[in-house]
C-alpha positions as CSV (number, residue, x, y, z in Angstrom):
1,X,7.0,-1.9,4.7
2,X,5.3,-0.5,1.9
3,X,5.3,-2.6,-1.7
4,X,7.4,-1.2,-4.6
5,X,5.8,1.0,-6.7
6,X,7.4,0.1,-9.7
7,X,7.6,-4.0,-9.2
8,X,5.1,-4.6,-6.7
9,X,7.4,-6.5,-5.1
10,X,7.0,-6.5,-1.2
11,X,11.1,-6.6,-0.7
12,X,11.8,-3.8,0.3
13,X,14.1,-1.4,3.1
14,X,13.7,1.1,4.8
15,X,16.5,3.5,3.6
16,X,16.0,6.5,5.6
17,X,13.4,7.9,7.7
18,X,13.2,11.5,6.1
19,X,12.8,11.8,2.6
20,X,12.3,15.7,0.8
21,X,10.1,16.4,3.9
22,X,9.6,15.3,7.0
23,X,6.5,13.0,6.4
24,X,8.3,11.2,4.0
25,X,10.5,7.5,4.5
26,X,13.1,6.8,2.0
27,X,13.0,3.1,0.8
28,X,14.4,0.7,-1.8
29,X,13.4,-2.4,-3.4
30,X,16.1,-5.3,-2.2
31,X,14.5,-6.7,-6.2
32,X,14.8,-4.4,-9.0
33,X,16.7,-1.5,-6.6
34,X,14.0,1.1,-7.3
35,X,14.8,4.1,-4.7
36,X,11.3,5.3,-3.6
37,X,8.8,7.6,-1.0
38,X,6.7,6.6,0.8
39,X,4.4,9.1,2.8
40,X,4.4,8.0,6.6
41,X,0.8,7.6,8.0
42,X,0.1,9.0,11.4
């Protein structure tokens, strides 16, 4: 899983697998509970 962007904290979940567009995951950091994209890689 991809580290926070706002903590750097490498505790995070995947939330859903389609954010605003289809090449985007949804996540969340299980620490400070930042919601965040990530862009898949192929």
């Amino acid at each position: 899983a991809p580290p926070c962007p706002r903590c750097g904290s490498a505790a995070t979940r995947l939330t859903s697998e389609f954010g605003a567009t289809a090449c985007k995951a949804l996540y969340r950091c299980t620490d400070c509970l930042e919601p965040f994209e990530h862009v898949k890689e192929i």
